[in-house]
VEXDO-575848 format. One record per residue (C-alpha): residue in one letter; residue number from 1; x, y, z. Coordinates in Angstrom, 3 decimals. Layout:
<atoms>
> A,NUM,X,Y,Z
...
</atoms>
This chain:
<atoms>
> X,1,7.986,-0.728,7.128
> X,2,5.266,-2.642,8.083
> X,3,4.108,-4.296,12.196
> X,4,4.334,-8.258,11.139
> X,5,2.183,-8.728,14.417
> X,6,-0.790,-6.553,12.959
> X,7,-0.343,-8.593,9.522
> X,8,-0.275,-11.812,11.623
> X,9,-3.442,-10.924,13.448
> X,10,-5.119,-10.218,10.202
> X,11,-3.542,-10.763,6.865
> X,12,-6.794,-10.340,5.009
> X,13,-7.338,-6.898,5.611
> X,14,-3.425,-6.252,4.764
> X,15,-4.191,-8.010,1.358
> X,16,-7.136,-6.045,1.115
> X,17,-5.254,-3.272,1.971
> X,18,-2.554,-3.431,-1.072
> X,19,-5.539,-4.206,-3.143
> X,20,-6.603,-0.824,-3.382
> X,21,-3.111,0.003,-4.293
> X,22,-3.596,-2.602,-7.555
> X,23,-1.121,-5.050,-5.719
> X,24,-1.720,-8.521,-5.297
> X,25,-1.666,-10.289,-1.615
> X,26,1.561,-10.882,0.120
> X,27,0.357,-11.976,3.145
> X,28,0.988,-15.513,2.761
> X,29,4.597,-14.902,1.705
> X,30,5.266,-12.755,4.392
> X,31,4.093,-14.906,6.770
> X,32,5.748,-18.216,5.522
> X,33,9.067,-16.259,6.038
> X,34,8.021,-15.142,9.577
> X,35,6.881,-18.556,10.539
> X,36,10.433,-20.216,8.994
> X,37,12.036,-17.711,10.881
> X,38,10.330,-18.101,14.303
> X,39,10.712,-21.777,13.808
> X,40,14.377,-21.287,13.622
> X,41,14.544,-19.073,16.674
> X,42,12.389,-21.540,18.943
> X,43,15.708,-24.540,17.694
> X,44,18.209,-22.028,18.794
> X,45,16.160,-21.703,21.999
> X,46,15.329,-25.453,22.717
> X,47,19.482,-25.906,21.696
> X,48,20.097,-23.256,24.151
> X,49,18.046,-25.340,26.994
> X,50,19.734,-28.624,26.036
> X,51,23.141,-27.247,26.183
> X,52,22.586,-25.706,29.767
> X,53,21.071,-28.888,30.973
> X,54,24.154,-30.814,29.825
> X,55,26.162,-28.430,31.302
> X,56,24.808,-28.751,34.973
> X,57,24.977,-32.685,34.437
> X,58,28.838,-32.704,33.339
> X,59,30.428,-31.501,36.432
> X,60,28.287,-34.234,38.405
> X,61,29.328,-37.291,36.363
> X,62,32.883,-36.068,36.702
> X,63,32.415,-35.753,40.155
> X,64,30.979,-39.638,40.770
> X,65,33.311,-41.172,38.873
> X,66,31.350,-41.577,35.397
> X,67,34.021,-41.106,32.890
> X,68,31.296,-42.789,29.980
> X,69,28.659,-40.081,31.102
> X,70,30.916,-37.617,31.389
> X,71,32.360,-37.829,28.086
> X,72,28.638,-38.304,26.375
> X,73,27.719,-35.256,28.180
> X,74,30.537,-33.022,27.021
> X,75,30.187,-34.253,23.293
> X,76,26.701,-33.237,23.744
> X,77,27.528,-29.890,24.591
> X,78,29.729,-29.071,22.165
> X,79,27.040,-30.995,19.600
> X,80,24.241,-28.311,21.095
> X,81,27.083,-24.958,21.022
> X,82,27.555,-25.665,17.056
> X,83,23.891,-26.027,16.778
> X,84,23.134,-23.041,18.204
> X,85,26.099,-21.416,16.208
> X,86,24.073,-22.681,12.931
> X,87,20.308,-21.908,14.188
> X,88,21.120,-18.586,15.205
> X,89,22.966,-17.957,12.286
> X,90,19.854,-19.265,9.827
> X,91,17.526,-17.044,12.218
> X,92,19.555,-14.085,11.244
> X,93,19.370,-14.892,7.662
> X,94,15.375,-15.818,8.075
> X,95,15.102,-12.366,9.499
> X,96,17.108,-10.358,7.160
> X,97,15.070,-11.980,4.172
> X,98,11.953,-11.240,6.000
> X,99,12.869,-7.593,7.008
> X,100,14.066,-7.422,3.132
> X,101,10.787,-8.094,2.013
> X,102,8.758,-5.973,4.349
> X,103,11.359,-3.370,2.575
> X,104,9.872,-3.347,-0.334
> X,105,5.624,-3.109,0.054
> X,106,4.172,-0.063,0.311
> X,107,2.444,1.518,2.502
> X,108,-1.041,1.095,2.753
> X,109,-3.332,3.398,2.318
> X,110,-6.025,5.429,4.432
> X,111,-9.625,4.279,3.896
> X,112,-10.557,8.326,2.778
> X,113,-8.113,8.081,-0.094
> X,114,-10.094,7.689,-3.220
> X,115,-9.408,4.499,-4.995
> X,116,-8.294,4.181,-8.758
> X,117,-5.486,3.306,-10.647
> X,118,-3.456,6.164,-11.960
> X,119,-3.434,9.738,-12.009
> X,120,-7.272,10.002,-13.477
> X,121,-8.443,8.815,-10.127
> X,122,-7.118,12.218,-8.554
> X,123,-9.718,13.997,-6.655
> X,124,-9.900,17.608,-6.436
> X,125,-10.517,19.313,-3.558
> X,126,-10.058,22.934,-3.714
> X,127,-9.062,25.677,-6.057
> X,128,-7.484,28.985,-5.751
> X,129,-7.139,31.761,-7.744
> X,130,-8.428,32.040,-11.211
> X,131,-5.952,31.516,-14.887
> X,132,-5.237,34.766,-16.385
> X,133,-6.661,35.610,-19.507
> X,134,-3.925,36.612,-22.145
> X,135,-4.658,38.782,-25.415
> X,136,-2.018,37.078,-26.908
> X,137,-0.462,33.230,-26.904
> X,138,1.063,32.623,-23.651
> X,139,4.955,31.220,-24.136
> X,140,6.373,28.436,-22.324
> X,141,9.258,29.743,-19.807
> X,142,11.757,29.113,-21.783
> X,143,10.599,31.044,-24.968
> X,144,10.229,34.236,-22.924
> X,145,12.295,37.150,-24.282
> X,146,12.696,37.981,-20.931
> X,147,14.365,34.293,-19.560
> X,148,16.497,33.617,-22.776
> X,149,19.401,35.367,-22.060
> X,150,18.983,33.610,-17.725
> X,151,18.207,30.236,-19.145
> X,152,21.078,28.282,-21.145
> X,153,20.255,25.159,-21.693
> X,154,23.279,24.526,-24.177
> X,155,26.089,25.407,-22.103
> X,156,24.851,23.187,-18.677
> X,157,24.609,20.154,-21.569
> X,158,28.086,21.318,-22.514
> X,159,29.384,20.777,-18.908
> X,160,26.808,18.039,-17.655
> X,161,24.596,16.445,-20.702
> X,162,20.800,16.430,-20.424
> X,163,18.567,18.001,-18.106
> X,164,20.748,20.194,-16.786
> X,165,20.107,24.333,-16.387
> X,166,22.654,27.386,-15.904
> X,167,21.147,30.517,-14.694
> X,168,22.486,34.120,-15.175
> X,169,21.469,37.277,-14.061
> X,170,17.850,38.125,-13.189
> X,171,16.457,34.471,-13.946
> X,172,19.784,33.332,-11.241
> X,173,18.612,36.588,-8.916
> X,174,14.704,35.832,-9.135
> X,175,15.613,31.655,-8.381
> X,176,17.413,32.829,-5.183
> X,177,14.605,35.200,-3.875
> X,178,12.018,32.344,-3.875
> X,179,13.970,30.050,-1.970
> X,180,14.635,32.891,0.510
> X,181,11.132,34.317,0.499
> X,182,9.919,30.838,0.831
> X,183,12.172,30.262,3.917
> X,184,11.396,33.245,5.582
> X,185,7.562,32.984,5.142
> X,186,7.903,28.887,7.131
> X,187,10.289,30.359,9.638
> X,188,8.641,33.455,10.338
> X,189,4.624,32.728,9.956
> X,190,4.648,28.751,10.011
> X,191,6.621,28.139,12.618
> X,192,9.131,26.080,10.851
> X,193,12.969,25.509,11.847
> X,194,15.286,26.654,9.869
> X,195,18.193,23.609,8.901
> X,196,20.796,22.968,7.055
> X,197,21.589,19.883,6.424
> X,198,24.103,18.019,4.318
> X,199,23.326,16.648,0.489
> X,200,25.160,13.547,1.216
> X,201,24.155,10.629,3.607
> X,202,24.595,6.913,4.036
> X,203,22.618,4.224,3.199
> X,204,21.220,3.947,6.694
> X,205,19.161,7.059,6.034
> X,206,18.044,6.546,2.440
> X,207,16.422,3.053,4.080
> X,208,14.407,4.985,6.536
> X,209,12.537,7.123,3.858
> X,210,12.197,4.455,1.827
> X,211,14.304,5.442,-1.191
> X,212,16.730,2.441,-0.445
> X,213,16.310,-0.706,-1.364
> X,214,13.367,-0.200,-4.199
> X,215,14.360,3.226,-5.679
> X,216,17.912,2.942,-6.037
> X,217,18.010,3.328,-9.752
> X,218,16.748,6.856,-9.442
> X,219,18.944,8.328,-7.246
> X,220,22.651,8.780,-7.668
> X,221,26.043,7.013,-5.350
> X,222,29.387,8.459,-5.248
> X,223,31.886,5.787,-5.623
> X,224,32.529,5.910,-1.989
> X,225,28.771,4.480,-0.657
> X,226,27.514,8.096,-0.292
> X,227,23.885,8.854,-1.686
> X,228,22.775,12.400,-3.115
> X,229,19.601,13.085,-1.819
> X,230,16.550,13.188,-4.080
> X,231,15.138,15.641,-0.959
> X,232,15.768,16.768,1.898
> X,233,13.004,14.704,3.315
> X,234,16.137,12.119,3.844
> X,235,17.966,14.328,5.790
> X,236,14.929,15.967,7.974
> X,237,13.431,12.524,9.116
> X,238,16.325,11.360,9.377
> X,239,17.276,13.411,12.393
> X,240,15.206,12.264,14.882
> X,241,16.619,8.545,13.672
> X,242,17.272,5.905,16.750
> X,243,15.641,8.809,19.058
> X,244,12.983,8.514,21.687
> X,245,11.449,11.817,21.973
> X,246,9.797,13.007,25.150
> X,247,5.911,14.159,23.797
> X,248,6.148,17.091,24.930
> X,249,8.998,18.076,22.374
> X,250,6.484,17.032,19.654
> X,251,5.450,17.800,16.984
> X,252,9.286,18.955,15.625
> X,253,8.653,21.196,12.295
> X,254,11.778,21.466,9.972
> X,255,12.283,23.151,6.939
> X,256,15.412,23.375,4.533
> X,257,16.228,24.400,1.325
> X,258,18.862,22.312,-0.442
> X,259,20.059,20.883,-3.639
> X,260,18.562,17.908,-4.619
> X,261,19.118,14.975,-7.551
> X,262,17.794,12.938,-8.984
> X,263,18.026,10.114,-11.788
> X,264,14.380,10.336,-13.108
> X,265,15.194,6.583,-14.287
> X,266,12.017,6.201,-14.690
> X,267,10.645,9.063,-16.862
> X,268,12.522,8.891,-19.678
> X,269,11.343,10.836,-22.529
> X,270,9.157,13.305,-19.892
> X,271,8.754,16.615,-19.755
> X,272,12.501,16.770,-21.820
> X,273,11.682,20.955,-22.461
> X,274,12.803,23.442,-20.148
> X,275,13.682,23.072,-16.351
> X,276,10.727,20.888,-15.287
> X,277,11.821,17.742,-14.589
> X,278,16.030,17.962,-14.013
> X,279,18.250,15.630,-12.497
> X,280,19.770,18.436,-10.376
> X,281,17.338,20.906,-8.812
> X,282,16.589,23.038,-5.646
> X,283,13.326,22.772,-3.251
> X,284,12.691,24.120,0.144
> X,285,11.018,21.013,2.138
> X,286,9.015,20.716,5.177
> X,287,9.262,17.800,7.412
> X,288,7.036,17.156,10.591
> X,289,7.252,14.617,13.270
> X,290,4.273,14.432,15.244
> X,291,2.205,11.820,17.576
> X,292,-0.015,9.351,16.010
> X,293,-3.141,11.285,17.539
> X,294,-1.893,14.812,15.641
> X,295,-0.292,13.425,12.439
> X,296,-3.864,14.029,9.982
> X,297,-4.242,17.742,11.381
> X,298,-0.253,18.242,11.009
> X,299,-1.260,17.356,6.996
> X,300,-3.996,19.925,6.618
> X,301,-1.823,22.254,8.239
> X,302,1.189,21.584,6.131
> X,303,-0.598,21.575,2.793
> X,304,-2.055,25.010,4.145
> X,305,1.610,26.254,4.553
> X,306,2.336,24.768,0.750
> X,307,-1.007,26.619,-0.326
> X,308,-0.020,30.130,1.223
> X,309,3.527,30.231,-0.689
> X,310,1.404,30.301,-4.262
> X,311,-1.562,32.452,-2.592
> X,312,1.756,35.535,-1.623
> X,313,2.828,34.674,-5.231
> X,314,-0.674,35.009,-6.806
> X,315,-0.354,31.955,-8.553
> X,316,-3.667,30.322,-9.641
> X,317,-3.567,26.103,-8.318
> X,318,-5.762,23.626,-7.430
> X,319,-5.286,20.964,-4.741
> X,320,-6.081,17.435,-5.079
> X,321,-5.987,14.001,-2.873
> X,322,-4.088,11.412,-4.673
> X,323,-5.938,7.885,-5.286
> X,324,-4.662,4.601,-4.230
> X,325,-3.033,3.855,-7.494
> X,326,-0.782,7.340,-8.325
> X,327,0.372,7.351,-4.647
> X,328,4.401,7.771,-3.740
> X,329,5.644,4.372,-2.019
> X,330,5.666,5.507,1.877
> X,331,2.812,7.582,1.965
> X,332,-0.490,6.732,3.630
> X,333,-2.267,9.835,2.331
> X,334,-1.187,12.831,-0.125
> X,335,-2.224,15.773,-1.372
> X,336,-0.467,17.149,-4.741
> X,337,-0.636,21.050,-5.153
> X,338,-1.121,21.711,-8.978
> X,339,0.088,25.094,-9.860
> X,340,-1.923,27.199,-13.199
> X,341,1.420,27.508,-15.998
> X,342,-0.192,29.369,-19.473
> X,343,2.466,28.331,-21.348
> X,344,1.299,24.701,-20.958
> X,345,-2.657,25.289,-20.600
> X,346,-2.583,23.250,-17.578
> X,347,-1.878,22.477,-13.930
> X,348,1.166,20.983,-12.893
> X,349,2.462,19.363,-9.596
> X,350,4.415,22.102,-7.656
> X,351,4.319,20.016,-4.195
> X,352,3.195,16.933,-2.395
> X,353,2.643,16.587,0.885
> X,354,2.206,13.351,2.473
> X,355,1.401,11.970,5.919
> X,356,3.406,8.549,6.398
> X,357,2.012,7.485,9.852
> X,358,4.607,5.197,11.239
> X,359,6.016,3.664,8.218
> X,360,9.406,5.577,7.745
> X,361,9.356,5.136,11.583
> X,362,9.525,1.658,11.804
> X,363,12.717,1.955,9.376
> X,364,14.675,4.347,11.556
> X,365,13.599,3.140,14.904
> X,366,12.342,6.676,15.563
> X,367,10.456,7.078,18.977
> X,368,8.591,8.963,21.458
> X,369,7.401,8.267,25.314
> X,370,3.989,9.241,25.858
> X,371,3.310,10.408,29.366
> X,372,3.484,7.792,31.881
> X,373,3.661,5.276,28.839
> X,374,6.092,3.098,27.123
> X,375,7.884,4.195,24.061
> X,376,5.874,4.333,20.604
> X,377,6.753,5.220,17.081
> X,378,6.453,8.882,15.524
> X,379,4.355,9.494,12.791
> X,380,6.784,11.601,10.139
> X,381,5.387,13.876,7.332
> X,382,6.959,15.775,4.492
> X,383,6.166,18.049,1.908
> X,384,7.688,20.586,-0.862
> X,385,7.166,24.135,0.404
> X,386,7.625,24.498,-2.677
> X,387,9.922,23.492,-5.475
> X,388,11.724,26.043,-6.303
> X,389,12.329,25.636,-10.011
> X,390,8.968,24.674,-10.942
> X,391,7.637,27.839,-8.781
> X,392,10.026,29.891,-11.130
> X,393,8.497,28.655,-14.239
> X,394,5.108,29.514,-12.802
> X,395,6.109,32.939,-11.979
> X,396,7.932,33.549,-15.393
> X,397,5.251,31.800,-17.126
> X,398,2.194,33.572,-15.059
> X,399,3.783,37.167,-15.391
> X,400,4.719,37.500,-19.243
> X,401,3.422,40.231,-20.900
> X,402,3.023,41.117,-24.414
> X,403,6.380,43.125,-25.077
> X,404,8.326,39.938,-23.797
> X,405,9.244,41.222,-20.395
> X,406,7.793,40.066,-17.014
> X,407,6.336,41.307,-14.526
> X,408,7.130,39.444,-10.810
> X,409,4.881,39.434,-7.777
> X,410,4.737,41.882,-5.350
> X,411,5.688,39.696,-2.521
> X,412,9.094,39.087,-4.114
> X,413,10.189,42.721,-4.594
> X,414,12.127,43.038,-1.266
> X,415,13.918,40.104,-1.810
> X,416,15.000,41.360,-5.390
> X,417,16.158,45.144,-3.875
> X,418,12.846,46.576,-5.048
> X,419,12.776,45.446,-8.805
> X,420,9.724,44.846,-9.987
> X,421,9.975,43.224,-13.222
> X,422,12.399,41.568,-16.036
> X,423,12.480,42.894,-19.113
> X,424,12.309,41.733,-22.680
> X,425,16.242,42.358,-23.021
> X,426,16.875,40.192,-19.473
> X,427,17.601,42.786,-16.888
> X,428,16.195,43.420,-13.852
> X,429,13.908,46.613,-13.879
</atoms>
């Protein structure tokens, strides 16, 4: 959420600001609320003043006798108490349609993000790895010989309709292993904390990542108020919620891996084939909360600990910084990592990380005291470290060979009890 006093003190470069993102100005209507609502508060105030004054004069006209003045006085306090009864009443309505609205603009962006409208305006900024070159026609994931018999797409419709996925046997075994492999790699060389965290939260903490009140449609409600997480992003930032944090604990690193949904209400008719894009899906996240000062480092250094995950795996990617126009709602800055799948001829996102600065802050009331100082906001990061259903693919897809089987990365093979492959009939090997 955005400071009203730094879009008071210069609305132009906020509008300018949302520009880039292909918005138009807000500025004025933002600050027409703020100035009805202020106006409102300075009534209550001024009703406040009269009532007290009216009050001191009461007991004095009783006191000399006045019955006139003392009965104008006491019908003018009780005129001033309902008046401030209805002013502070409309000042909590100004400032709920005010805070309502701030809800739903977007973060603006850093001036080093590249401008542009959609996804062509991407910029690259680094590679790794290079494609393997097949001596025969590379199969999607889910025409491997290998992943047909661990892939059944017809029997999760049977039980749950449309993008849905059952696993069985190796394809089930090698899902697990990257989630744990991924897990123990943040823990034990990132310096990560472990959490667990539950899949189901309030609407209190979908507001302060910004799912709630924009994104609703694409995330799922029990019939009780409860939310599914589309991440665990929710849960993670949400933790330090309402805090003030002493510096010195910062910056907090978190890491979980946890189911996650999703409605994809907006991408209907995408990526329908395989397990891309499902509404129910597993990802190990990274979360940081850090001091303003630290909060662009903390990014390098968590799309480094995204990078290293495909670099163990040997999966080709590329990296890119996202322009103004293709970036998510609350982020200031991101970088998408694209990982190399043959069966597609292309990159595809596997993770974005995103620095926030103080914008999911502002939502939670999330804090720290610097030394000696008075209390600030956090800035809060997250990222995918990685999926873990997409990073699948791109190890099924990267690791076919010609007789159908596949062959999985070395790093994996003490997480799978030493197996080193899947072959063509299904089976471990």
């Amino acid at each position: 959420m955005h400071d009203i006093r730094i879009i008071r003190d210069n609305p132009a470069a906020f509008d300018a600001a949302l520009a880039r993102r292909g918005l138009p100005e807000m500025s004025s209507q933002v600050l027409a609320l703020d100035e009805a609502r202020r106006g409102v508060i300075h009534a209550a105030e001024t009703a406040k003043a009269e009532q007290n004054a009216a009050s001191k004069e009461v007991g004095a006209a009783k006191a000399r006798g006045d019955e006139a003045e003392f009965e104008r006085l006491r019908a003018l306090v009780a005129e001033k108490k309902a008046d401030i009864v209805r002013l502070e009443d409309e000042a909590k309505a100004r400032d709920a349609e005010l805070r309502n609205l701030l809800m739903t603009i977007p973060n603006l962006p850093l001036p080093e993000v590249p401008e542009g409208g959609d996804e062509t305006g991407n910029v690259e900024i680094r590679r790794w790895g290079t494609p393997r070159s097949f001596d025969f026609k590379p199969l999607e994931h889910f025409d491997l010989p290998a992943v047909q018999p661990g892939m059944d797409f017809a029997t999760a419709a049977k039980l749950s309709g449309s993008r849905f996925v059952l696993l069985r046997g190796a394809v089930a075994r090698l899902h697990r292993a990257l989630a744990q492999f991924m897990l123990d790699l943040h823990t034990t060389e990132h310096g990560l904390t472990e959490t667990m965290t539950p899949v189901l939260v309030r609407d209190e903490a979908m507001y302060g990542t910004n799912q709630l009140p924009k994104f609703a449609e694409d995330s799922y409600q029990t019939t009780n108020g409860w939310w599914l997480i589309p991440t665990s992003e929710v849960t993670l930032t949400n933790t330090v919620a309402g805090e003030v944090l002493d510096e010195a604990a910062l910056p907090q690193r978190m890491t979980a891996h946890t189911l996650c949904f999703r409605s994809e209400a907006g991408s209907a008719g995408k990526d329908t084939a395989g397990m891309l894009r499902q509404h129910q899906f597993e990802k190990v996240e990274m979360v940081s909360i850090t001091t303003p000062e630290t909060s662009l480092d903390e990014h390098e250094r968590m799309t480094r600990c995204a990078e290293a995950v495909l670099e163990r795996l040997g999966l080709p990617y590329r990296t890119v910084v996202l322009c103004t126009g293709d970036m998510g709602f609350g982020a200031q800055k991101t970088h998408d990592i694209e990982v190399w799948l043959p069966g597609q001829n292309t990159y595809r996102e596997i993770s974005s990380v995103s620095v926030c600065g103080d914008f999911q802050a502002r939502r939670m009331n999330a804090r720290y005291r610097p030394q000696g100082g008075k209390p600030e906001f956090v800035h809060t990061l997250n990222g995918s470290g990685l999926a873990v259903g997409r990073c699948l693919i791109a190890v099924l897809e990267n690791g076919q060979q010609a007789d159908g089987s596949v062959l999985l990365p070395e790093a994996l093979h003490p997480w799978l009890g030493g197996k080193t492959r899947i072959t063509a009939e299904g089976l471990l090997a």
